[in-house]
C-alpha positions, 0 to 999 in steps of 0.5 A, spaced: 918 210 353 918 210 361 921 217 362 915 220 357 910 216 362 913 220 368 912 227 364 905 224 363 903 223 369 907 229 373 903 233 367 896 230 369 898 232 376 901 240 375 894 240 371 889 237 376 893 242 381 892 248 378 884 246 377 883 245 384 887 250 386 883 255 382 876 252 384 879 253 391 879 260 389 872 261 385 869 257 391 872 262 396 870 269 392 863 266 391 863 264 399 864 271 399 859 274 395 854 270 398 855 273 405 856 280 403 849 279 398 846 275 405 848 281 410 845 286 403 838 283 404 838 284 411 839 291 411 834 292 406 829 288 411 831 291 417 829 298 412 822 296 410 822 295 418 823 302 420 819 305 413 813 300 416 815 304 423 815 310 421 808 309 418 805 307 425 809 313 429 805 317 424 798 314 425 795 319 431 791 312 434 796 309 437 798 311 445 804 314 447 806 308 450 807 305 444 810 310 440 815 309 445 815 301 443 816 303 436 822 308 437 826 302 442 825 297 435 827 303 430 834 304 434 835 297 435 834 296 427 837 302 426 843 299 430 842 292 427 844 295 420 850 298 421 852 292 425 850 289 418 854 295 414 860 294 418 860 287 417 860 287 409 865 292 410 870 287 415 868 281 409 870 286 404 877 288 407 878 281 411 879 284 418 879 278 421 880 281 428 874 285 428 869 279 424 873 274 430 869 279 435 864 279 432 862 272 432 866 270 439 860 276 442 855 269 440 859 265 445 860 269 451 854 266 455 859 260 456 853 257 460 848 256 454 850 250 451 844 249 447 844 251 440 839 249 433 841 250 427 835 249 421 834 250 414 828 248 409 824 247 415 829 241 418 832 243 425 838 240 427 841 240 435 849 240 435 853 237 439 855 241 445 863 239 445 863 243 437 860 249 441 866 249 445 871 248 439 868 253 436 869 258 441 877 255 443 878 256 435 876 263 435 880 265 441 885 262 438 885 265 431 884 272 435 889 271 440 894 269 434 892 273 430 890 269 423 887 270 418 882 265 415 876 267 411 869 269 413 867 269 420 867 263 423 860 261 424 861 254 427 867 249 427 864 242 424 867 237 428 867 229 428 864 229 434 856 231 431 855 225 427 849 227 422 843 222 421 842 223 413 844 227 408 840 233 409 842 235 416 849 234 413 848 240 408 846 244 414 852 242 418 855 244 412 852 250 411 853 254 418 860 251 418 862 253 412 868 257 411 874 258 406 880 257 407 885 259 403 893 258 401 898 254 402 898 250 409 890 249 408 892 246 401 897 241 404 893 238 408 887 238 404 891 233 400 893 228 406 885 228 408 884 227 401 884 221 395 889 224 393 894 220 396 892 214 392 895 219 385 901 218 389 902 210 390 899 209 383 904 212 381 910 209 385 907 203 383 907 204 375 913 207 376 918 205 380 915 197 382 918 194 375 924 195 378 926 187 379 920 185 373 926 185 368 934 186 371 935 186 364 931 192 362 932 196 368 934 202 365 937 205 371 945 205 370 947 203 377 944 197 377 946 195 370 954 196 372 953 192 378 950 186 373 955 188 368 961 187 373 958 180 375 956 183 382 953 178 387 944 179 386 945 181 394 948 186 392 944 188 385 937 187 390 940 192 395 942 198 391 936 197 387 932 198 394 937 204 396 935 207 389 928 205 389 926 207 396 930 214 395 926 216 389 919 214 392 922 219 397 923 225 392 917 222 388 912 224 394 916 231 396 916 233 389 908 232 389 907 236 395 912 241 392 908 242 386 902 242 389 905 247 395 907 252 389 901 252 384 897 254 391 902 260 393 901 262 386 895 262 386 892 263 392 898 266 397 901 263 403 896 262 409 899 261 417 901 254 418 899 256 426 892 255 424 888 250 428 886 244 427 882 239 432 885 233 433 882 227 437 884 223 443 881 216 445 880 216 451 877 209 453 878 202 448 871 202 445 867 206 441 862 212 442 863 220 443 865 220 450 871 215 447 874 221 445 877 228 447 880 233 443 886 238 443 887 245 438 893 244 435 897 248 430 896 245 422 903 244 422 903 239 427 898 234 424 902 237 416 909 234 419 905 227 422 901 226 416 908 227 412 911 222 415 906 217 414 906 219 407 912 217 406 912 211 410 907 208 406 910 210 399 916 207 401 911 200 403 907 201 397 914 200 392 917 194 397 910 191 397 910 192 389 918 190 388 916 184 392 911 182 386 915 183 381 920 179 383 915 173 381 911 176 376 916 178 370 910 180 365 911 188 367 904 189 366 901 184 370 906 186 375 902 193 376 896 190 374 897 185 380 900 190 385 895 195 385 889 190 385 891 187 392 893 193 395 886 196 393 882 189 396 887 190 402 885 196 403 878 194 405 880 191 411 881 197 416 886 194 422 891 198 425 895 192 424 894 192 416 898 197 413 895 197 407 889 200 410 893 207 412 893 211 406 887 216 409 895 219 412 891 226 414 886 223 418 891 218 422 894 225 423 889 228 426 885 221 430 878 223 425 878 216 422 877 211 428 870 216 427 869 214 419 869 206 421 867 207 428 873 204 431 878 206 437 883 202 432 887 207 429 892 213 431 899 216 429 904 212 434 900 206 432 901 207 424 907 210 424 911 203 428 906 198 423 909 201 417 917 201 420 916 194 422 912 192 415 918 196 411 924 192 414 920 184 414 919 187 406 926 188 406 928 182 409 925 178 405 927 181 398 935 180 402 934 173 403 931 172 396 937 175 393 941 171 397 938 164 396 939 165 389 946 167 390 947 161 394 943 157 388 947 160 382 953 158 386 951 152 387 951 150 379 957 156 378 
């Protein structure tokens, strides 16, 4: 029964991969297509310019001067619908070389720091630091040679922090891009809630694992019980076991992820670059932080070891339980029940609260509650230290009952 469970759950989870993997595609081509008809529309504007100048250059009434005035228009429209022209055909092709140039000409005037972004009559300021950001990102995917998606019109970062909905969607709008591939997908699944499948599953799978030693199907655990081993030694084979199939649980879920994405939409470079941001001072405003352009790679690999940091928490915090709870279902009704209350207290010192892994990585979440609380070093240490006092405990419990077993042996 509980081997058919896990197939259940590693279905769902191949399935929920392919859908998203596959809105990720539709999405990107539809991206596309709205910037190529965007470009389309206004080459057709810029035509019926030039059709209403060449009516007026053929009025007799108008001086020199000004028919001098319609010629320099008709050339600079006539200039701005090859540029648009060679744009769709850049979009088209995905040279990204020539569309990163095409949009770095925006940033060349490093003095002006001012930009307004509108939409639907709504005008929103965006923070000079994003500005910057933006034109270190697109030097850096020049200079690195990566290919990304449509042309970077601006980088959104958590320094623009949007008073309402509808300044979020222009945000959205002028930052919007598509990122497509491997690298872009992991790290979507560490920024995402889709970390807490992972310890759902850890918990129904794996936290049962002392709720009932006689039904533990593991063979192990059954020898050892089997040939009268002491409960210090059945606990740590058990915690062994356990803690290396949380491991493998967790790298295989990233596996499946990582290979439905290449499938579907290809590889994509681990070097590009994500923003990452530095606290600087003990309380919290945007001059509190800095920021620093690092491969994906850096912030993968750290969101990593806090994804299995965590998991290796979440199935000593659930081995715990069960312990004292033998009903296995009331076990993992419990364990996930205090693990999502105790998620709620956002601490540094609270390792329930580190399942967000992909923000811990990259700083962002000290933004989301507005906090200087969280960073990676910090995350990483509380979890070893809530690891071992797990282990700890669960040792000196089996070796308490030991002692108790002794005594009425």
């Amino acid at each position: 029964m509980k081997q058919k469970k896990n197939i259940l759950f590693f279905i769902i989870i191949i399935i929920f991969g392919l859908i998203i993997s596959s809105a990720s595609k539709i999405e990107n081509n539809k991206t596309k297509e709205e910037q190529i008809y965007i470009k389309k529309k206004v080459i057709e504007l810029l035509k019926k310019d030039i059709n209403n100048i060449d009516k007026n250059l053929e009025n007799n009434n108008i001086s020199e001067e000004e028919k001098d005035e319609y010629k320099v228009l008709k050339e600079k429209d006539i200039k701005l619908i090859e540029n648009n022209k060679n744009q769709i055909y850049n979009i088209k092709n995905s040279n990204w070389q020539k569309l990163y140039e095409t949009e770095l000409k925006r940033f060349e005037n490093k003095k002006d720091r001012n930009l307004t972004i509108s939409s639907n009559n709504i005008e929103y300021n965006v923070n000079p630091i994003t500005l910057d950001i933006t034109y270190e990102t697109l030097n850096y995917l020049k200079e690195n040679n990566i290919y990304s998606a449509h042309p970077l019109n601006l980088q959104k970062t958590e320094f623009d922090q949007p008073r309402n909905s509808k300044e979020n969607e222009i945000l959205d709008k002028y930052s919007k891009k598509n990122l497509i591939g491997t690298s872009h997908r992991l790290w979507d699944f560490f920024t995402n809630n889709i970390v807490l499948i992972y310890t759902f599953m850890i918990v129904v799978t794996f936290g049962i694992l002392f709720s009932k030693l006689e039904d533990v199907q593991n063979k192990t655990i059954r020898f050892l019980k089997a040939s009268g081993a002491s409960k210090f030694k059945i606990v740590s084979s058990g915690l062994f076991i356990g803690g290396i199939l949380t491991i493998l649980l967790g790298l295989l879920i990233l596996t499946i992820f990582f290979v439905i994405e290449f499938l579907i939409n290809g590889m994509s470079s681990f070097k590009y670059p994500i923003t990452t941001y530095i606290v600087k001072n003990n309380y919290f405003s945007l001059m509190s932080f800095g920021y620093k352009i690092v491969p994906i790679s850096d912030v993968l690999m750290k969101s990593l070891i806090l994804f299995l940091l965590y998991g290796l928490f979440v199935f000593l915090f659930t081995s715990m339980i069960s312990i004292f709870i033998k009903s296995t279902i009331k076990s993992v009704i419990l364990s996930f029940g205090l693990m999502i209350t105790l998620q709620m207290f956002n601490k540094c010192y609270n390792p329930f609260s580190y399942w967000r892994v992909g923000k811990i990585a990259d700083g962002s979440i000290n933004f989301l509650f507005k906090t200087v609380n969280y960073s990676f070093d910090k995350s990483y240490k509380v979890l070893l230290i809530a690891i071992c006092i797990l282990i700890i405990f669960l040792i000196c419990i089996s070796l308490i009952e030991d002692v108790r077993r002794r005594r009425y042996a």
